[in-house]
C-alpha positions as CSV (number, residue, x, y, z in Angstrom):
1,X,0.0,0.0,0.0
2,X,1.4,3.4,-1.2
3,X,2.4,5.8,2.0
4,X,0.3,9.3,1.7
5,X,2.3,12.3,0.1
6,X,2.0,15.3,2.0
7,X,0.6,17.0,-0.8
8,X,-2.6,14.9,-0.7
9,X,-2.4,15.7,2.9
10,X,-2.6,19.1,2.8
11,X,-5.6,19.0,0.0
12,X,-7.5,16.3,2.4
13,X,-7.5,19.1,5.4
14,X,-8.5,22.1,2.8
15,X,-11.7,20.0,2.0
16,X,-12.5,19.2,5.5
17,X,-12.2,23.1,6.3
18,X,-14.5,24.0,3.5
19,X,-17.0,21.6,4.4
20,X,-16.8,22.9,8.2
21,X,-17.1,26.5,7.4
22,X,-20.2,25.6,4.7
23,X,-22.0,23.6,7.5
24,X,-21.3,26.6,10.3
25,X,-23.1,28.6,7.5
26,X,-26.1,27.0,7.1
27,X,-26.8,25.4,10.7
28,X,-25.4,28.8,12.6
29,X,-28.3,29.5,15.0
30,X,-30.8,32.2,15.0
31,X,-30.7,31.9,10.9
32,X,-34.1,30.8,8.8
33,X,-33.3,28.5,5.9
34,X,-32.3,30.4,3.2
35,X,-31.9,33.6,4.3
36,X,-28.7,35.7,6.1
37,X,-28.2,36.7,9.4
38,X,-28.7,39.9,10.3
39,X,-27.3,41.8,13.7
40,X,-29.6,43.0,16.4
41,X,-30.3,47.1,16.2
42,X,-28.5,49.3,18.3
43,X,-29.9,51.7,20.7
44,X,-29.3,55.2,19.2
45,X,-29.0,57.2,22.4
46,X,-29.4,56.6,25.9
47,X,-32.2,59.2,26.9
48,X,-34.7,60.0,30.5
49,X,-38.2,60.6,30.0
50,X,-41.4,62.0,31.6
51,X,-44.5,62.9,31.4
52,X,-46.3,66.4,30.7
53,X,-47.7,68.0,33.9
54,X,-50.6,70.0,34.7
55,X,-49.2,73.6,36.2
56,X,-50.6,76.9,37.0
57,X,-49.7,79.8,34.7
58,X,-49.4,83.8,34.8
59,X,-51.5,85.4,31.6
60,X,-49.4,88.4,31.3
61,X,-50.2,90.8,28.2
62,X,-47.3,92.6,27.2
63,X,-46.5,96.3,26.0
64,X,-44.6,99.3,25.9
65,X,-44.8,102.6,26.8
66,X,-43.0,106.4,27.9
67,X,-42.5,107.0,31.5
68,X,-44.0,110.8,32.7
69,X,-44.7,112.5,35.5
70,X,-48.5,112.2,37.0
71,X,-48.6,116.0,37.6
72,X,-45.9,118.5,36.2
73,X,-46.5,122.1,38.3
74,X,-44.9,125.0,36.2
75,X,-43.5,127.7,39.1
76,X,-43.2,131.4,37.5
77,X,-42.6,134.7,38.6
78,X,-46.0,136.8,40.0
79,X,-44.5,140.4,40.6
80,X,-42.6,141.9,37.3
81,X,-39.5,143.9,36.9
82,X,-38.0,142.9,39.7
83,X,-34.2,141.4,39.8
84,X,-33.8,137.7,40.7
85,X,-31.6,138.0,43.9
86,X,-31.2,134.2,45.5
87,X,-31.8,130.7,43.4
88,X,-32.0,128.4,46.7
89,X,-32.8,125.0,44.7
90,X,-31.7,123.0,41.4
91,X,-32.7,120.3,39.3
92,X,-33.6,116.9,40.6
93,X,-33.8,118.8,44.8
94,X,-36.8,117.4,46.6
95,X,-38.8,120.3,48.0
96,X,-42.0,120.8,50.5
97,X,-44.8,122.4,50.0
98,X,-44.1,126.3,50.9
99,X,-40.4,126.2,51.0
100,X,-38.7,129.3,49.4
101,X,-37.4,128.2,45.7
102,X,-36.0,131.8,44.7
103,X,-35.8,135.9,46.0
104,X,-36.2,138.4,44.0
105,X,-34.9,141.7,45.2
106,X,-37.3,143.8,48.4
107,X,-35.8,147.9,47.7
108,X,-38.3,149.0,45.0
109,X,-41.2,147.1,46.9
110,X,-40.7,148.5,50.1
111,X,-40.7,152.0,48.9
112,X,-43.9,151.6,47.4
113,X,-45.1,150.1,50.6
114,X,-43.9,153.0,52.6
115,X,-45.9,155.8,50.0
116,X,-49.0,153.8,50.2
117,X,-49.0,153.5,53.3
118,X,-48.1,157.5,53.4
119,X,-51.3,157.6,51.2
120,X,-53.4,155.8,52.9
121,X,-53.0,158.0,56.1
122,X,-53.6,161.3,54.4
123,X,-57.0,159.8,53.2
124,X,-57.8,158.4,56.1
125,X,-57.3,161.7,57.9
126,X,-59.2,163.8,55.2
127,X,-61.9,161.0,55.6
128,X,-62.1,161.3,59.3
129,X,-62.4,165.7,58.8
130,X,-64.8,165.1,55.8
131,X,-67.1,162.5,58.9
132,X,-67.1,165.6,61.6
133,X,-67.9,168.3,59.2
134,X,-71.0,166.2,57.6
135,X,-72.3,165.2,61.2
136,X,-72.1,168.7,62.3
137,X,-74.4,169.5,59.0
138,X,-76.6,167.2,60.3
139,X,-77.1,168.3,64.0
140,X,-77.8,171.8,62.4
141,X,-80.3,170.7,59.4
142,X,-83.3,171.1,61.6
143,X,-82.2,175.0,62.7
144,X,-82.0,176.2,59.3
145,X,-78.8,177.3,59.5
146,X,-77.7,175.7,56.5
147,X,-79.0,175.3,53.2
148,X,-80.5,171.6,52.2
149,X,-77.7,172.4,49.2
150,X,-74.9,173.0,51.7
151,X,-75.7,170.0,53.8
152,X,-75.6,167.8,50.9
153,X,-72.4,169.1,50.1
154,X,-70.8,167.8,53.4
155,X,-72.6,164.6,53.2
156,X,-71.2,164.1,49.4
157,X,-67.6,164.9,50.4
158,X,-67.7,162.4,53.9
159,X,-68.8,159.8,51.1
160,X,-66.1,160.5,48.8
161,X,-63.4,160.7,51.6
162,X,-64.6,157.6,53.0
163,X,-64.4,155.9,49.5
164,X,-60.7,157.3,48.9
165,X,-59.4,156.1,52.6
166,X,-60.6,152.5,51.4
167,X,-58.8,152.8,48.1
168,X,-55.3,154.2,49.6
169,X,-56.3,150.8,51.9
170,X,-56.5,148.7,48.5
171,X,-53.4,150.3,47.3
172,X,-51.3,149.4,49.9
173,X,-52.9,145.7,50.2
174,X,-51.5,145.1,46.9
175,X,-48.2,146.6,47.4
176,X,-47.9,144.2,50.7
177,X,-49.2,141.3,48.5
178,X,-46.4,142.9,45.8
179,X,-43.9,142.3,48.9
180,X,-45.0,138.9,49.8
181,X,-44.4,137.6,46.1
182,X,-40.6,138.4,46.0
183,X,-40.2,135.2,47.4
184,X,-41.5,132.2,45.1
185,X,-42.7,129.4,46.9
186,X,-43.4,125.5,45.8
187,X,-47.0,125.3,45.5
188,X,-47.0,121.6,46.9
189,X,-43.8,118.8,47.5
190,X,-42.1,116.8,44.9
191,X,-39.0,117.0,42.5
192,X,-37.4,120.4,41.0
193,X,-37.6,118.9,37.1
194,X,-36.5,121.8,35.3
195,X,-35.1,125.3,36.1
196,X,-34.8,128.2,33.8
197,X,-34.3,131.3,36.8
198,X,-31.1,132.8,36.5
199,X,-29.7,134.6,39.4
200,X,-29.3,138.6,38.6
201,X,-32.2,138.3,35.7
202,X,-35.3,140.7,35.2
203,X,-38.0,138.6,34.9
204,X,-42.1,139.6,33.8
205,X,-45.1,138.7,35.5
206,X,-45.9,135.2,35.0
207,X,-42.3,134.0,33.7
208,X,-41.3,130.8,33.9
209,X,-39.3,129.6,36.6
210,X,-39.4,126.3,37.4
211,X,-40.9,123.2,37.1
212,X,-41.7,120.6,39.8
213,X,-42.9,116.6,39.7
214,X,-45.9,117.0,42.0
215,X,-45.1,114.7,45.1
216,X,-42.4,113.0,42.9
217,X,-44.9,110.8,41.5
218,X,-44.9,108.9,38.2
219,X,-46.8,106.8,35.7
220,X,-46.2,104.7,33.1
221,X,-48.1,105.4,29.9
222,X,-48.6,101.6,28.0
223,X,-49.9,101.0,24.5
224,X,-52.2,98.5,24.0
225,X,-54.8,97.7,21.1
226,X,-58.4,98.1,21.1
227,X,-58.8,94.1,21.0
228,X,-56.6,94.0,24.6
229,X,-58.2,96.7,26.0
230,X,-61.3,94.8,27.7
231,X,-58.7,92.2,29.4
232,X,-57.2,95.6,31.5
233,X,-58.9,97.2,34.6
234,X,-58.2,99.6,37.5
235,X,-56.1,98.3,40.2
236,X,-54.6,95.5,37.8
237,X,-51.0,94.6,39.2
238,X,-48.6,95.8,36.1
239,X,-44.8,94.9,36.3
240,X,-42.5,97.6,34.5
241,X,-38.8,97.5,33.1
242,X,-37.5,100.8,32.3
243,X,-34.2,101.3,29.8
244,X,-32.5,101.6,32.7
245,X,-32.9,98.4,34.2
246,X,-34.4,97.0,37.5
247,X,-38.2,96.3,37.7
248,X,-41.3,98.6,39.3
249,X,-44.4,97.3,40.8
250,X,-47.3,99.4,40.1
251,X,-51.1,99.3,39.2
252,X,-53.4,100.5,36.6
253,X,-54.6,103.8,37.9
254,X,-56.6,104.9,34.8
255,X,-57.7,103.8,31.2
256,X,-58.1,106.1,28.7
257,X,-61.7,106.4,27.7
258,X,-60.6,106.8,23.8
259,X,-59.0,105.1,21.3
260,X,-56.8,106.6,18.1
261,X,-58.6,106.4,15.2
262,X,-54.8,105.9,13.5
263,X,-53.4,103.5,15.6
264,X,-56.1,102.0,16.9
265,X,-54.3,101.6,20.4
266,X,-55.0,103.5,23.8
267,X,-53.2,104.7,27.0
268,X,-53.3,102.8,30.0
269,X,-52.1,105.2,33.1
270,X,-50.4,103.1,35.5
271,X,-48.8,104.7,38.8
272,X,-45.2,104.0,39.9
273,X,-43.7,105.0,42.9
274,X,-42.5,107.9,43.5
275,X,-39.0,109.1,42.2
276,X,-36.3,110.0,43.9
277,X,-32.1,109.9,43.5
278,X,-32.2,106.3,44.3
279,X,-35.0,105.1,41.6
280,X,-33.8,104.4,38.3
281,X,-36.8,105.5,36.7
282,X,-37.1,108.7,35.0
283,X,-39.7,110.9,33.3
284,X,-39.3,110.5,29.3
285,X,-37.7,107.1,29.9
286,X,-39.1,104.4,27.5
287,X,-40.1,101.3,29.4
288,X,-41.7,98.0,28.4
289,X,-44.0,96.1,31.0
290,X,-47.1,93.5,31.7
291,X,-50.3,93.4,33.2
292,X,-50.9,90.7,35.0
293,X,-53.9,89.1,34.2
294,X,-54.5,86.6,36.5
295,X,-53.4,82.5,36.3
296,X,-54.9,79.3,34.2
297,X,-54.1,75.8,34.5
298,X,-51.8,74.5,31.8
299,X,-50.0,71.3,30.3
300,X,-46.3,71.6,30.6
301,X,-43.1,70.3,30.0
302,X,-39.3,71.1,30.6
303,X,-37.6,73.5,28.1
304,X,-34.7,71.1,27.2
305,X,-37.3,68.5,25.7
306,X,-38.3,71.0,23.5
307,X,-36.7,70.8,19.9
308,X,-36.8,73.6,17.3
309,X,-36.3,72.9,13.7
310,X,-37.1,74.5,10.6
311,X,-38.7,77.0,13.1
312,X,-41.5,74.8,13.8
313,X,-41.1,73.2,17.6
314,X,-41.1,69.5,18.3
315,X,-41.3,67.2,21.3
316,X,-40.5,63.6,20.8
317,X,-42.7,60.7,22.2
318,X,-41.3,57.6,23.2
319,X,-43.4,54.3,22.4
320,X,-43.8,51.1,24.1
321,X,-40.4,49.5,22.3
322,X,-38.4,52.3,23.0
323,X,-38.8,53.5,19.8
324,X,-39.4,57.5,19.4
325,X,-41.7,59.1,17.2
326,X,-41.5,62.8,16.1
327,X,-44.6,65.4,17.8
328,X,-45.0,69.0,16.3
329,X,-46.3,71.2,18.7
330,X,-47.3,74.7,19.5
331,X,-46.3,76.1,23.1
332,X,-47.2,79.4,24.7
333,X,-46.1,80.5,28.0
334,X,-43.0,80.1,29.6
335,X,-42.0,79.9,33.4
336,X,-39.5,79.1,35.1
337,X,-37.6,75.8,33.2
338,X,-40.8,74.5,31.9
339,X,-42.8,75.3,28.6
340,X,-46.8,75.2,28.0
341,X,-47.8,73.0,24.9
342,X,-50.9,74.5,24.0
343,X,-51.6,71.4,20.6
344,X,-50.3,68.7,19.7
345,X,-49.0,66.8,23.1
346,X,-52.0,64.0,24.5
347,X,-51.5,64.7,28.3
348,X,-50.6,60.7,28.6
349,X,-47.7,60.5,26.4
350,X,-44.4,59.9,27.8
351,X,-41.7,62.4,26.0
352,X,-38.1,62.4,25.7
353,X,-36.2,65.1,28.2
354,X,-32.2,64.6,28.0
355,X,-31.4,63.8,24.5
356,X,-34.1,65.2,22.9
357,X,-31.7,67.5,20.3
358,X,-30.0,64.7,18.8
359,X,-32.7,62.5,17.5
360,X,-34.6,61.6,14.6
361,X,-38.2,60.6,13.7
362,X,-38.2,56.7,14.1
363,X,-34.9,56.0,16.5
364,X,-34.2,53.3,18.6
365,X,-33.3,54.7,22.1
366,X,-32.4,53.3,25.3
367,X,-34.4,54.5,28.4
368,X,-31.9,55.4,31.3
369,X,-32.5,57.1,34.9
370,X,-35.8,59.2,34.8
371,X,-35.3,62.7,34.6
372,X,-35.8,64.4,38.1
373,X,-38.9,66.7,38.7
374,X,-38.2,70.2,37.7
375,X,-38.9,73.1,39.8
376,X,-42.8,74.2,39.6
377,X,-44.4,77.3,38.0
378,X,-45.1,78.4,42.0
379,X,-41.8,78.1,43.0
380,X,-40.2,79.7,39.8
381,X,-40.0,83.1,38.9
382,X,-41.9,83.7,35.7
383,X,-39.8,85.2,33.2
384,X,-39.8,89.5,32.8
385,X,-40.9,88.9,29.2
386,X,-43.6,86.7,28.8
387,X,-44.7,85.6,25.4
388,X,-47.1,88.3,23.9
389,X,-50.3,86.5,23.7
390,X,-48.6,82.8,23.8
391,X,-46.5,83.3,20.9
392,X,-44.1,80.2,21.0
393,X,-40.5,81.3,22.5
């Protein structure tokens, strides 16, 4: 018998390999008869999930407005020709009511108080000889002594003394009250806001001053539409940012019983407290603010499970085997970390939170450690610019 070569050998254990590797093929398990294997999917992402909550909601209506002052006194000058002597305030000084603003110079004044006064003696003096000489025609009408004519006489010139005394008395009144005016006074407390007296000036009757914030007090001025009109009332809470920064609590003090027939918008008067150097609020400042309307219930997720794409916004929803699918939405208000879906969310659905951003319509995800409860609406400050009307964000 012939002894194997070792190249038969080595084409013996090709042809055992082959046949090996063709049975692993066909018998391999998990494979149908006829068809090839194919590898279980992968997860996409590893994601936490929740469901939407019912919260309670601000309705704030948004607008903007000027900042004025409620009351703006103009302080002028009552007595004319006379030289401004003493400026005793400036701009933005908080006076009282009846504190002395300005002087203006006493010399001229006095001397006119001294003749009137001068005057008013001489005619009280001819009125007082005038009084004796027409009772004494009296006491003789019955005598005859004197004629009807004569006694009339005396009675006619104790009239017309009498009547002269009372005007030297009028003169001199107004020459005091001429006195009394060289100093201008603040007709009730607030804040100097302008000044135009210059010390040294002549200045007419009725010049122009000063001006003066009436008890420092403000208002905002907002512009809202006839269609928002009806939602605002007296005493409703308003919060208002000026261009300076910080925030101002007020409330609606008045609403303005007209509307322009151009714009088609209306002034809401809303007071603000009362300026001062500290207060960042100023007269002629543009501010923007809300109303605040009062608080509805609302279904509401967490921010970062919204998704915004082609700016439409989406939320996705994750189905019983962990697949996602794709929800466009339409959210309104915003507070604190979580977002109202006003369409397009059923309340049951569980959604995506962390991961959200990176999927796709249709991905296979893994579910990980459920995303912790986020702060609530109560306990979270609502935002300073609420979404005008629920406009998405």
């Amino acid at each position: 018998m012939n002894k194997p070569t070792a190249k038969s050998v080595v084409v013996v254990a090709i042809a055992v390999l082959a046949v090996a590797a063709g049975a692993y093929y066909f018998l391999a398990p998990g494979r149908q008869a006829g068809k090839p294997a194919q590898a279980a999917p992968k997860p996409a992402l590893t994601v936490t999930a929740e469901t939407p909550r019912t919260s309670r909601l601000p309705i704030r209506l948004a607008a903007n407005g000027n900042i004025a002052a409620w009351q703006e006194a103009v302080i002028g000058a009552e007595s004319s020709g006379l030289r401004l002597t003493e400026v005793r305030v400036n701009v933005g000084d908080v006076v009282k009511a009846g504190q002395v603003l300005a002087t203006f110079s006493t010399d001229s004044v006095q001397a006119d108080v001294a003749q009137a006064r001068a005057s008013l003696l001489e005619a009280q003096a001819n009125a007082a000889d005038a009084a004796a000489n027409a009772e004494r025609a009296r006491s003789l009408q019955s005598s005859g002594a004197l004629s009807s004519q004569q006694i009339n006489q005396y009675l006619t010139t104790e009239k017309t003394a009498k009547a002269r005394a009372e005007a030297a008395q009028a003169v001199l009144g107004a020459q005091q009250l001429r006195g009394r005016q060289t100093q201008v006074l603040a007709p009730d407390s607030g804040v100097i806001s302008a000044r135009t007296a210059t010390l040294g000036s002549v200045v007419g009757s009725g010049a122009e001053l000063f001006r003066m914030i009436r008890q420092g007090r403000l208002e905002w001025r907002a512009e809202v539409t006839s269609a928002e009109l009806g939602q605002i009332g007296v005493g409703t809470p308003v919060s208002v940012v000026p261009a300076s920064g910080g925030e101002l609590r007020g409330r609606v003090r008045m609403v303005a019983p007209s509307v322009d027939p151009l714009t088609r918008s209306a002034l809401v008067y809303v007071d603000l407290p009362a300026s001062g150097k500290t207060s960042t609020a100023r007269a002629g400042m543009f501010a923007r603010g809300e109303f605040e309307l009062g608080a509805t219930d609302a279904l509401t997720v967490p921010q970062r499970a919204l998704v915004v794409r082609d700016g439409f916004n989406y939320l996705f929803r994750l189905g019983e085997d962990n697949r996602v699918s794709q929800l466009k939405v339409q959210t309104g208000r915003l507070a604190g970390e979580r977002v109202e879906v006003v369409s397009g969310l059923p309340a049951d659905a569980r959604i995506v939170v962390n991961g959200a951003g990176f999927l796709n319509d249709g991905d296979l995800v893994r579910l990980g450690q459920e995303s912790e409860p986020s702060q609530t609406p109560a306990q979270a400050k609502s935002t300073p610019a609420a979404i005008k009307n629920g406009a998405a964000p």
